[in-house]
KELUM-953645 format. One record per atom (N, C-alpha, C): x, y, z; residue in three letters. Coordinates in steps of 0.2 Angstrom, whole numbers, plus 5000, padded with zeros to 4 digits. Each point is the difference from the previous one (the first is absolute). Layout:
N
XYZAla;...
***
This chain:
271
498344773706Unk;499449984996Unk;499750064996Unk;499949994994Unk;499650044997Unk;499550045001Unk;499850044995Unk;499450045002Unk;499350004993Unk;499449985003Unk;499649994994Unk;499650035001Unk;499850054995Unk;499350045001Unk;499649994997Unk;499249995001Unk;499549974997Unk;499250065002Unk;500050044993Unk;499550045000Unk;499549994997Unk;499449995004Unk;499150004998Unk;499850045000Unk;499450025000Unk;499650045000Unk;499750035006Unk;499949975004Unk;500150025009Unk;500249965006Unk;500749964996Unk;500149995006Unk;500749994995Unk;500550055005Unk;500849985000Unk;500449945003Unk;500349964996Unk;500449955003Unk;500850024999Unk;500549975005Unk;500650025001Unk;500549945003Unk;500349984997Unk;500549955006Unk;500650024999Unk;500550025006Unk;500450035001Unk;500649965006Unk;500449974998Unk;500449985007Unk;499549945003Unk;499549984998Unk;499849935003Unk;499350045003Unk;500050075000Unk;499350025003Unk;499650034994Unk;499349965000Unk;499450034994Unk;499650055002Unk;500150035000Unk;499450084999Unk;499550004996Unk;499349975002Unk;499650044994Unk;499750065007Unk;499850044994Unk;499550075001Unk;499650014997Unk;499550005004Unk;499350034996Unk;500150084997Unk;499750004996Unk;500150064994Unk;499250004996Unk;499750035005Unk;499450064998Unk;500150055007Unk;500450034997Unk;499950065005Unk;499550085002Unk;499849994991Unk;499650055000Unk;499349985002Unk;499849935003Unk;499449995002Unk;500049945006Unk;500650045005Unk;500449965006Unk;500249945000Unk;500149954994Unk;500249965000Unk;499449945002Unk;499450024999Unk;499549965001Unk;500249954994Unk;499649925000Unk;500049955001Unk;499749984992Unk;500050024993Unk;499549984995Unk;500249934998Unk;499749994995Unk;500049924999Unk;500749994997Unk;500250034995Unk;500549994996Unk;500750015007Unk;499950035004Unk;500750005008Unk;499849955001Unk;499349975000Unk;500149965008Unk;500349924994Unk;500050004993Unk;500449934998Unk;500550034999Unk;500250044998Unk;500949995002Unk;500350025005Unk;499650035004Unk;500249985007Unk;500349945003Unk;499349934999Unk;500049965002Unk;500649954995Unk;500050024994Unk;500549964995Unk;500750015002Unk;500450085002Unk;500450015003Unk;500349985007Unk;499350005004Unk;500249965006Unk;500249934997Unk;499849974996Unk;500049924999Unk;500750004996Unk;500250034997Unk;500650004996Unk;500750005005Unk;499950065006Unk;500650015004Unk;499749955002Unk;499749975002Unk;500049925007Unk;500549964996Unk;500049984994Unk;500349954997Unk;500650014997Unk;500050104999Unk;500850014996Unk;500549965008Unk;500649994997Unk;500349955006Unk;500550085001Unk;500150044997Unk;500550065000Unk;499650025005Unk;499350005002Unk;499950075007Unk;499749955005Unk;500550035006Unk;500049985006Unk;499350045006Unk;500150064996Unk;499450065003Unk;499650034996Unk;499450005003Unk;499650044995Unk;499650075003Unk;500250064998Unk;499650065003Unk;499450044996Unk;499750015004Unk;499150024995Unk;499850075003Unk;499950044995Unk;500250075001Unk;499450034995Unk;500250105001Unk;499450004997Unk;500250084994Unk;499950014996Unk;500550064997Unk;499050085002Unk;500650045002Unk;499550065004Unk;499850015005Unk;499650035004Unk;499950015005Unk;499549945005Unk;499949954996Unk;499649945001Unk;500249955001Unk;500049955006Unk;500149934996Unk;499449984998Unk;499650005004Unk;499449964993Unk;499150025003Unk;499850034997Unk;499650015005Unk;499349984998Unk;500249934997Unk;499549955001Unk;499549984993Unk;499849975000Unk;499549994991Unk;499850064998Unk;500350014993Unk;499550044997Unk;499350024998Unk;499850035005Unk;499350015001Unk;499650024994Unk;500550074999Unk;499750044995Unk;500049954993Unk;500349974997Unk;499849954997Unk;499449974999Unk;500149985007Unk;499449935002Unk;499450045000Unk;499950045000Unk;499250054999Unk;499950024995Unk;500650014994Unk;499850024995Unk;499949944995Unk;500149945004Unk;499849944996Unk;500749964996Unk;500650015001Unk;500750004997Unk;500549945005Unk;499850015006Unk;500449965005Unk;499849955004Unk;500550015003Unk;499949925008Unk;499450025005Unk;499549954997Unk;499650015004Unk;499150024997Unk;500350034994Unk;499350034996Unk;499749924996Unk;499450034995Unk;499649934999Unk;500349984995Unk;500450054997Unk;500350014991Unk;500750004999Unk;500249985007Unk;501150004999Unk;500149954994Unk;499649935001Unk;500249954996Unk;500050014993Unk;499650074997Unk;499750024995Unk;500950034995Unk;500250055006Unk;500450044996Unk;500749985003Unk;500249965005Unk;500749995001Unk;500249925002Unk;500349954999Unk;500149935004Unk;500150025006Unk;499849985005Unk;500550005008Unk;499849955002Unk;500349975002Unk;500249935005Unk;499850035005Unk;499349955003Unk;499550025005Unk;500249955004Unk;500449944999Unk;499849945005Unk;500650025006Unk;499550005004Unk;500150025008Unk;500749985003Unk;500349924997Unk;500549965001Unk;500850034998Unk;499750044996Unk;500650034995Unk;500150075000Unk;499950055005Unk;500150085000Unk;500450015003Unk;500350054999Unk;500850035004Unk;499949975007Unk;499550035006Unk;500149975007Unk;500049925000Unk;499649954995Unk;500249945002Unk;500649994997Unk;500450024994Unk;500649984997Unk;500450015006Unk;500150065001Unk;500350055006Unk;500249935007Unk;499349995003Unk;500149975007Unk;500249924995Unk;500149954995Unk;500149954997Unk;500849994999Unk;500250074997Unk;500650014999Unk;500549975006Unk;500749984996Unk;500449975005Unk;500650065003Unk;500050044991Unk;500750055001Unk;499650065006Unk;500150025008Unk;500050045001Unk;499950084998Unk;499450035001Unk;499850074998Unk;500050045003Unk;500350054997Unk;499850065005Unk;499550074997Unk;499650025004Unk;499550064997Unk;500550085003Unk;499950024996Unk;500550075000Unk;499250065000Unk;499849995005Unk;499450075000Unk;500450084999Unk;499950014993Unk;500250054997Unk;499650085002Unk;499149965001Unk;499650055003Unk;499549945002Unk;499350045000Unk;499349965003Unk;499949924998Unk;499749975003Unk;500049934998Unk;499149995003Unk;499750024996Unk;499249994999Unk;499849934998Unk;499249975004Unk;499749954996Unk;500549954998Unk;499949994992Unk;500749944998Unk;500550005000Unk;500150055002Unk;500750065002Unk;500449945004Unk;499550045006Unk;500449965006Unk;499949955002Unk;499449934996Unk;500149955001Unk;500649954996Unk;500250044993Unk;500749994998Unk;500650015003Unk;500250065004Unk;500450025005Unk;499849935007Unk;499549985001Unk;499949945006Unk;500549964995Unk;499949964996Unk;500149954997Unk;500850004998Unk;500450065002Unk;500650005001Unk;500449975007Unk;500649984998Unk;500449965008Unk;500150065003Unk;500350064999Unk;500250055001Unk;499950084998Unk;499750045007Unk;499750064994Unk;500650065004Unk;500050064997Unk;500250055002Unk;499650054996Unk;500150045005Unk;499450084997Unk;500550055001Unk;499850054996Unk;500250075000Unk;499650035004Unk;500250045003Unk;499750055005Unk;499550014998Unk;499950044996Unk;499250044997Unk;499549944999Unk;500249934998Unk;499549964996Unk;499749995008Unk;499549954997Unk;499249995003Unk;499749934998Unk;499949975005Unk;499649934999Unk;499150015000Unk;499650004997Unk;499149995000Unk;500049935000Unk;499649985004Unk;499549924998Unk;499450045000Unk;499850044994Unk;499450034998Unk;499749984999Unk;500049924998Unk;499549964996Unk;499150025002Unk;499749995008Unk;499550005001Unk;499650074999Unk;500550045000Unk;499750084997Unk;500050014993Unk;500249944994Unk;499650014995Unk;499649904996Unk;499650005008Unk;499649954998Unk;500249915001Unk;500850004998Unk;500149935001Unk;500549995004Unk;500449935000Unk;500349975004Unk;500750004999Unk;500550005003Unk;500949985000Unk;499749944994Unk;500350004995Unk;499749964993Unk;500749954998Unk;500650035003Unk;500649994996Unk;500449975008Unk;499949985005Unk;500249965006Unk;500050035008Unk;499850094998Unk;500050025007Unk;499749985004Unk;499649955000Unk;499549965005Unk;500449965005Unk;500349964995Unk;500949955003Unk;500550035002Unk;500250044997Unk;500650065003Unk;499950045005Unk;499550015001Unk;500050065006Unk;499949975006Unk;499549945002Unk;500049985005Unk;500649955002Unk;500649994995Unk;500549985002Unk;500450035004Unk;500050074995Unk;500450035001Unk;499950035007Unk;499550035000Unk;499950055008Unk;499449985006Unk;500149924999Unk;499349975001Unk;499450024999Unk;499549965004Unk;499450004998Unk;499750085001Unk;500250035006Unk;499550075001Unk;500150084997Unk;500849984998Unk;500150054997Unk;500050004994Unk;500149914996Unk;499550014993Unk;499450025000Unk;499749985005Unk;499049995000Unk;499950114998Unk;500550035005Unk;500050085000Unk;500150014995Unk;500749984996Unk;500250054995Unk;499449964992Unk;500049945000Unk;499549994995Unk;499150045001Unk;499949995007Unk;499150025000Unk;500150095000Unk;500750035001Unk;499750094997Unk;500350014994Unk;500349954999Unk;500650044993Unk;500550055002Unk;500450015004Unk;500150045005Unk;500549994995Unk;500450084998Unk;500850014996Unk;500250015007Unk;500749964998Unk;500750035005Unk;500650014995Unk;500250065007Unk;500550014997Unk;500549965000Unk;500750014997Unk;500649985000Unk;500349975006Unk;500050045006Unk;500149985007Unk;499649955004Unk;499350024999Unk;499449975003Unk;500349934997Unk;500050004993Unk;500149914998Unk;500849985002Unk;500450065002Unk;500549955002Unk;500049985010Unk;499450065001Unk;499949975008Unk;499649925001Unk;499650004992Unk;499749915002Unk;500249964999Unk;500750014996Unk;500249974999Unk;499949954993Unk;499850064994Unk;499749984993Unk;500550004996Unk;500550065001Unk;500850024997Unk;500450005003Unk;500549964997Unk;500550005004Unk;500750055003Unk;499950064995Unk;500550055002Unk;499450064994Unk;500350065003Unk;499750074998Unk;500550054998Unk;500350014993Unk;500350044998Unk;500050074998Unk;500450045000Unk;499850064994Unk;499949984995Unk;499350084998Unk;499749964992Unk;500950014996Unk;500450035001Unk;500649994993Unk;500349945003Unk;500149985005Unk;500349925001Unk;499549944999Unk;499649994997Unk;499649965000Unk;500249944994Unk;500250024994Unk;500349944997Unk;500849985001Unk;500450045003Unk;500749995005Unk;499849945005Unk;499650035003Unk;499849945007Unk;499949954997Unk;499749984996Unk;499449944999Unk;500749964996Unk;500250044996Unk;500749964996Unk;500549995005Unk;500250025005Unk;500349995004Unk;500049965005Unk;499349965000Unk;499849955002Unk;499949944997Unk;499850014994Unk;500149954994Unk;500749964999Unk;500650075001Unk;500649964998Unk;500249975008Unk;499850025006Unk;500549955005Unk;499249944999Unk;499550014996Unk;499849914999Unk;500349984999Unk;500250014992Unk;500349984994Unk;500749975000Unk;500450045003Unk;500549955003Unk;500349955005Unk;499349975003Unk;499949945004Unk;500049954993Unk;499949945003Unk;500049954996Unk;499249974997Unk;499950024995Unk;499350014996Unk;499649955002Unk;500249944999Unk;499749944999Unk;499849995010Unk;500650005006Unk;499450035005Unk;499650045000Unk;500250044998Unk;499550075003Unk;499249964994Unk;500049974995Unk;499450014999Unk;499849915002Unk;500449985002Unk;499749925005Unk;499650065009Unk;500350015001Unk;499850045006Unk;499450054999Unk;499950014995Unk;499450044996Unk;499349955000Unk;500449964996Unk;499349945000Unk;500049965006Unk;500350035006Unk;500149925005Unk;499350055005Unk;500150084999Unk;499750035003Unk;499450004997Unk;499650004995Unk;499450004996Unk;499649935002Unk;500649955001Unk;499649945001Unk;499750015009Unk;500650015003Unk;499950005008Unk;499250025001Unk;499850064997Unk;499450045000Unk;499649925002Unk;499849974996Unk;499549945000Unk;500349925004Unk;500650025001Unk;500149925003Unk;499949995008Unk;500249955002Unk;500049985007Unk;500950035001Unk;500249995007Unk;500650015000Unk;500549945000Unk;499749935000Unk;500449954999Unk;500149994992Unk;499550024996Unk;499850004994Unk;500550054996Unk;499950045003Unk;500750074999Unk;500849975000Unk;500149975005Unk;500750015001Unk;500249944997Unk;499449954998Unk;500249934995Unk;500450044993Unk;499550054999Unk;500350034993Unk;500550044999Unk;500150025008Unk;500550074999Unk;500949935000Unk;499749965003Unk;500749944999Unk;500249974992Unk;499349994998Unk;500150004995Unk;500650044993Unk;499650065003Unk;500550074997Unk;500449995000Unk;500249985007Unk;500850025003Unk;500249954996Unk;499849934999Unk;500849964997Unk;499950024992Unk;499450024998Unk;500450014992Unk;500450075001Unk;499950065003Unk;500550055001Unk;500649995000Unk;500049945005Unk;500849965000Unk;500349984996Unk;499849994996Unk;500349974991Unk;500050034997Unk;500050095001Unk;500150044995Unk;500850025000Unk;500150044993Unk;500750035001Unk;500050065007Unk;499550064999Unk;500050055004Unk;499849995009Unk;500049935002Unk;500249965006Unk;500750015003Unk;500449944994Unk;500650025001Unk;500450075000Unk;499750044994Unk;500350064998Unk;499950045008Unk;499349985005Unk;500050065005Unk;500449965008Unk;500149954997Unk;500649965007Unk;500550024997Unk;500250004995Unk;500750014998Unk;500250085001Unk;499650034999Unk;500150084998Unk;499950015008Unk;499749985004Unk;499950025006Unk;500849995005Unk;500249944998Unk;500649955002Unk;500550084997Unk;500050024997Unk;500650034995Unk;499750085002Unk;499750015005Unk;499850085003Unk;500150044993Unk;499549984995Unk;499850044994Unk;499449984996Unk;499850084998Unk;499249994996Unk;499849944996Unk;499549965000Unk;500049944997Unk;499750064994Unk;500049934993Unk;499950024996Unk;499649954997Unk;499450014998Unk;499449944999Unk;499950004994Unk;499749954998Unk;499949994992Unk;499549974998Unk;499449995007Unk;499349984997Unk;500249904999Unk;500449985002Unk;500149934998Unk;500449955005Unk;
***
């Protein structure tokens, strides 16, 4: 597969081998969140759902940060997300339906968050809004929100008590408690904990044994699990039958009976 690089102004995009890498790129101000990131952020997430070339997508961060949250310092000087006068000096796509964390949990193609460091506020309600996360040692998770006045804004209200139920969200959202890299892989918020120089080896490495299964399951088992969230379980498995006979009628069906029948790698083709 090709390789396609696609440079903005803060936010890098990358497809490589079937896996798309964007990375946040303000490093000099940790990669906090201004208007102009948060739509091409969210244009880039919409681009890789539909390029049919990527089977994964990884969201990372360039510097010592992955994100550590709205650009505050902006929003006080009247310039950003959140001040009375954003709409004045930049466009940003406010509606709630369309930002990274709803694009993010909407998405079919499978993501992974690569915490390169801290994952603050927006930070880390972007990192929830991924299928899969991996931290680097030294990063950090805050749900800071209530210690500067507001609330999980971007979905940590939903994610947290999924994730760790009800009392250990009620804990980590009512102090704004940061954890460390270990603490979130003890709650089970991360999935693995790497060294900070292995942190984008891991994440790609987990990208490509996605990437190598057959796309079009892995991202019906994406949505099959999204739906489940809200269904009954007679309700669920009507659709999960469903799946199953159009799957059957794909090439990469036969491709993984036959490759399996012949004790060698299947090779899939998204069709």
């Amino acid at each position: 597969m090709a390789t396609t690089q696609v440079r903005t102004d803060e936010v890098l995009y990358e497809v490589s081998e079937g896996i798309a890498t964007l990375t946040l790129n303000r490093p000099d101000r940790l990669n906090t969140i201004s208007g102009p990131m948060l739509n091409q952020l969210t244009a880039l997430l919409v681009q890789a759902n539909e390029d049919p070339e990527v089977r994964v997508v990884i969201l990372t961060g360039t510097g010592k940060a992955f994100c550590a949250g709205l650009d505050l310092v902006s929003a006080t000087q009247g310039s950003g997300i959140g001040s009375d006068t954003s709409g004045q000096n930049v466009s940003v796509n406010l509606d709630l339906r369309n930002t990274p964390p709803t694009v993010l949990f909407a998405m079919d193609k499978p993501t992974i968050c690569a915490l390169n460091g801290s994952a603050a506020g927006y930070g880390m309600d972007t990192a929830m809004g991924c299928d899969i996360r991996i931290m680097a040692q030294s990063a950090k998770m805050a749900a800071a929100f209530v210690r500067r006045g507001i609330v999980p804004e971007s979905g940590g209200t939903w994610f947290l008590p999924r994730l760790l139920g009800w009392a250990r969200a009620a804990e980590l959202i009512f102090t704004g408690r940061t954890l460390s890299a270990e603490e979130s892989l003890e709650l089970g918020l991360t999935n693995a904990v790497v060294p900070d120089e292995e942190i984008h080896t891991a994440a790609r490495a987990m990208a490509r044994e996605i990437a190598d299964n057959a796309p079009l399951a892995v991202q019906s088992a994406k949505r099959l699990m999204r739906m489940g969230l809200n269904e009954t379980f007679n309700d669920h498995v009507h659709h999960v039958y469903l799946q199953f006979l159009q799957l059957m009628r794909t090439r990469d069906f036969r491709e993984g009976m036959v490759s399996f029948l012949e004790k060698r790698p299947a090779e899939f083709t998204g069709r």
